[in-house]
N, C-alpha and C positions, 0 to 999 in steps of 0.2 A: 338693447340700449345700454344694458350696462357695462357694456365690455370696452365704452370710450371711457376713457381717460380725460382727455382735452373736453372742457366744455363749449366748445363753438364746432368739434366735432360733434358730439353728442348730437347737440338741436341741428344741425346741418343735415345729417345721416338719418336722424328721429324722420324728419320732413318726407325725405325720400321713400324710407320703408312703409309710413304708411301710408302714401301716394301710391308704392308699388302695392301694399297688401290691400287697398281698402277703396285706391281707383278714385279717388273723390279728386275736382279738380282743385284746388287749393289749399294747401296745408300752410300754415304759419303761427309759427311759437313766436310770443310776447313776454317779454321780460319787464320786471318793474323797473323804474328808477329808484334812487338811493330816498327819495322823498318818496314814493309810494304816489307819485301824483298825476302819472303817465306810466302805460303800456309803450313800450318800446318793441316794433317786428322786431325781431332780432336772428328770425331765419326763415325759410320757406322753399317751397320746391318749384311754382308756378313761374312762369316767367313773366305776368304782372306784379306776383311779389317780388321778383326779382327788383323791378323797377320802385318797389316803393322802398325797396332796402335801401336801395343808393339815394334814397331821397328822402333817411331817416324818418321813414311813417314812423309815428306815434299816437295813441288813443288818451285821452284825458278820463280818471280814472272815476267815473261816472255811468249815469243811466242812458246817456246818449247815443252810444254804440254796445254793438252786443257786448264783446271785448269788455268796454269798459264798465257793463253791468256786471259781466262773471268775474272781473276781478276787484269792482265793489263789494257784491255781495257772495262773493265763494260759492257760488251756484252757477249750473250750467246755465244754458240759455240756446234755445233755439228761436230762428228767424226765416221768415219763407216770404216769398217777393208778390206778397198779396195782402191786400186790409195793409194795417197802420204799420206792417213790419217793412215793406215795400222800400222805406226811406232810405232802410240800410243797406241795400244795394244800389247807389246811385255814385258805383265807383268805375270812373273809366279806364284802371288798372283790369280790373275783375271783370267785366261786362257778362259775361257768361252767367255769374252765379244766379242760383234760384233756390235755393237753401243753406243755412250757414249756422254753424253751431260752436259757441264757444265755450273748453272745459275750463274751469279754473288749475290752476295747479299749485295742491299746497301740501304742504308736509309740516307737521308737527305743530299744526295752527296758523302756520306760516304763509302768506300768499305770496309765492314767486311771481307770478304771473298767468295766461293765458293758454291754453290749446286753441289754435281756431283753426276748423273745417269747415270748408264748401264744397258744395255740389250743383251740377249743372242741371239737375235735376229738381222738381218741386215735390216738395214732401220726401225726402231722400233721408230723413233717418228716423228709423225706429226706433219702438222701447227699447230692442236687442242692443242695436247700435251704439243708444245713448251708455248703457250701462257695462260696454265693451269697450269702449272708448272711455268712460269715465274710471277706468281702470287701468285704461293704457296712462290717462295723466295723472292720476298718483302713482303710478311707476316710475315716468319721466320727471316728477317732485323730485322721488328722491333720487333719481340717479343725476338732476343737476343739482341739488342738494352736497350728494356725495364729491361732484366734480370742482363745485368753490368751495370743500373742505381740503379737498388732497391737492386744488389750488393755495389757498390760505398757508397750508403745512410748507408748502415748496417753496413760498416765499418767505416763511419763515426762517425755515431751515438755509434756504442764498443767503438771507440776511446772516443770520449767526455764523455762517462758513466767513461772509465778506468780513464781518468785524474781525474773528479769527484769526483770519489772514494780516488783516491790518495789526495786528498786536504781535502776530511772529512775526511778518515782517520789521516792525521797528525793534523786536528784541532781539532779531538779526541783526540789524545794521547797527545798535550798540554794542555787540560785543565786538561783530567785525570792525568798531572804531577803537574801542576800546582794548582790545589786546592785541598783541604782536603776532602777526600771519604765522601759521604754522603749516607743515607741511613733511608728507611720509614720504620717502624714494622706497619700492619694495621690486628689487632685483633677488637673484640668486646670490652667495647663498641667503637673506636675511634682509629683514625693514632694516631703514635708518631713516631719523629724524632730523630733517632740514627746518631750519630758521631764517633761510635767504629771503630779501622784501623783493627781489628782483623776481619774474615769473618766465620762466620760457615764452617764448613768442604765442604759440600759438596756444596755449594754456592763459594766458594774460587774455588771448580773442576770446576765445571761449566764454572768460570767466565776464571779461567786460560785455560783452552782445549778446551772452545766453543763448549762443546757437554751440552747433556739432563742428568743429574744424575737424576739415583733413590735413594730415598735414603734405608736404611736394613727394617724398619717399611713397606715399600711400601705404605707409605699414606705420603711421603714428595716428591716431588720434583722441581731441583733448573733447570730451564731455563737459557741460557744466550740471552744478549740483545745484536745483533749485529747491526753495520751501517757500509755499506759496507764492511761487510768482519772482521771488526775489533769490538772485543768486548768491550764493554762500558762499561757494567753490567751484572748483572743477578738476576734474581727472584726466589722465592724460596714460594712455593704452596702447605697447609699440609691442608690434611683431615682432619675430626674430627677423634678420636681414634674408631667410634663405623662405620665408612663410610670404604667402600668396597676397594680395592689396584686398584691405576689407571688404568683404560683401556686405548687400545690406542688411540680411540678416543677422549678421554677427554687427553691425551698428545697431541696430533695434535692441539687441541683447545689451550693449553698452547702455543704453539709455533707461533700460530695465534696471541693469545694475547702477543706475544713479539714482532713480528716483525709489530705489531702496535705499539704498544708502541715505536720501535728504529724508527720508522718515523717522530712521535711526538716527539721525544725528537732530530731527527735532525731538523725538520722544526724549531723548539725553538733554538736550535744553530744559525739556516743561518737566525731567526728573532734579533737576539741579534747582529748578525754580522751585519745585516744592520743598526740597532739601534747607535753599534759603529762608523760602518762608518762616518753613515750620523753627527752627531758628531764630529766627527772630521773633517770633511768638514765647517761643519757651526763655527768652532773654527777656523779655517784657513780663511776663509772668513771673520769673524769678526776682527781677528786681520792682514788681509791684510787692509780691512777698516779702522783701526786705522791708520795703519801706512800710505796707503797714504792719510790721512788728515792732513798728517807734512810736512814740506819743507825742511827741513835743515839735512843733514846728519849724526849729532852729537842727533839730534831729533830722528831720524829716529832708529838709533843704538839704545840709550836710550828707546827709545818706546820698539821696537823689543826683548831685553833680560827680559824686566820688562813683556812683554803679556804671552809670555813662560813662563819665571820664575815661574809666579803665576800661570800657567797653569798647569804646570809639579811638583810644590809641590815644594822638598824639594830637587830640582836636581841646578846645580849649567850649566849657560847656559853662553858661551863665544862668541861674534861676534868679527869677527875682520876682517877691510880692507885693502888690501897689496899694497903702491904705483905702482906694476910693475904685472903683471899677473902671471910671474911663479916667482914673488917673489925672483927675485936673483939678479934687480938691485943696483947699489947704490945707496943712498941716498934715499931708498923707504921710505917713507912715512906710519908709522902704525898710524891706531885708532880702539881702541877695548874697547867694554862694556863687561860687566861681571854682573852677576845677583850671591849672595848666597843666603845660604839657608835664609837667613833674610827677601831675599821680597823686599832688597837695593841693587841700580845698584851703580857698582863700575867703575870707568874711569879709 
């Protein structure tokens, strides 16, 4: 049981094995609801359970079915189709059964849900039995246990990849807005660097549809370079005139060599973003440093638009203190500095 991975294999496969090992005619694992307030079948091997799958059986989680005593009380519970236990079999999916045993399953205090066995048989399970099987379902605890944690992890993990993606993507599409396309030619002997906005035809397809162009020659083709999803660029890879029309091999090797390439050229992004950052950290720090090494508030103001000022270039930077907080008193009180583009604070 533990070697599934998928939990809906897991209890699917569980059913089966011990049908094959243990012969009994109905196996069915019950899973709790999010409320603890119903058993949910949630798998089985018999083909009357089959039909109550499709027909979302569930047990209300009580003394009224065996089910819903073992996962009341975390206690087994056997029933045999004679005296007052008789009731619980009066199912026209199961008709056969003549004994029925259900284990709880729980891990760490925890109640998942149910094991339930039948047999066609009366009196069909032993001491042996029960404490064979009440070891097969604390095995099956934790191996569903372990199946909605290395679930939980996966969709964790999709999540943080999908945000991920969504924030390289937009810090793609701002810089490819924000600066001028560039672009290497590397022929023999030696790279040179092109700045044209125009793109060869089929390097422009490429780049716009994110597929593989060939190009009419059969000895050109243009890659594109994606990171996450979103295309950056694209490359564009010509035989000599006297070399053979691409195989797909050597196209698979192109796409190898691009989505190297878009990895390299994100790790160079998220290096450059740190680079920023950490810069603009150590500018704020510097000029928190200035400022409090001043005492006086007219100082303070004065320091403050002149650090910026000079920092930010040619941007015109306004501080100003309001006597009242939401600024609606009377008789408030203003003082404001003002930096232009000169580099001179203005009072």
């Amino acid at each position: 049981m533990t070697s599934f991975r998928s939990l809906s294999e897991l209890l699917q496969q569980t059913t089966y094995l011990i049908n094959e090992n243990f012969g009994y005619y109905h196996v069915g694992i019950f899973l709790l609801d999010e409320h603890k307030e119903y058993a949910i079948l949630t798998a089985t091997n018999s083909t009357g359970g089959l039909r109550m799958l499709e027909n979302n059986h569930q047990l209300k989680v009580s003394e009224t079915s065996i089910v819903g005593y073992a996962t009341q009380n975390a206690k087994a519970r056997i029933a045999l189709d004679v005296g007052k236990d008789a009731v619980y079999f009066d199912n026209p999916d199961l008709p056969n059964t003549r004994s029925e045993m259900a284990l709880p399953l729980v891990v760490g205090g925890q109640i998942l849900g149910a094991l339930d066995v039948q047999s066609t048989e009366s009196q069909a399970f032993s001491e042996e039995d029960v404490a064979t099987l009440q070891i097969l379902a604390e095995q099956l605890a934790v191996a569903i246990q372990n199946a909605n944690l290395l679930n939980e992890t996966e969709k964790a993990l999709e999540a943080a990849r999908t945000v991920y993606g969504e924030i390289s993507r937009d810090a793609w599409i701002k810089i490819l807005r924000n600066q001028p396309r560039v672009g290497y030619l590397a022929t023999p002997p030696g790279t040179i660097q092109m700045h044209s906005e125009v793109l060869e035809t089929n390097l422009a397809k490429a780049f716009e549809t994110g597929d593989v162009v060939l190009g009419s020659d059969n000895l050109t083709i243009s890659v594109p370079i994606k990171v996450r999803g979103q295309t950056i660029g694209a490359m564009r890879l010509k035989k000599s005139e006297i070399a053979e029309a691409w195989t797909q091999d050597e196209t698979n090797l192109a796409i190898a060599l691009s989505d190297q390439l878009s990895g390299a050229l994100e790790s160079a992004r998220l290096y450059r973003e740190s680079q920023q950052r950490a810069a603009r950290e150590s500018l704020v720090s510097d000029i928190s440093a200035r400022i409090s090494a001043v005492s006086h508030t007219d100082a303070i103001l004065r320091e403050t638009v002149q650090e910026l000022g000079q920092t930010l270039g040619k941007a015109s930077v306004t501080f100003q203190l309001l006597g009242s907080a939401d600024g609606q008193a009377k008789n408030q009180e203003k003082r404001s500095e003002s930096l232009d583009g000169t580099g001179k604070a203005k009072k």
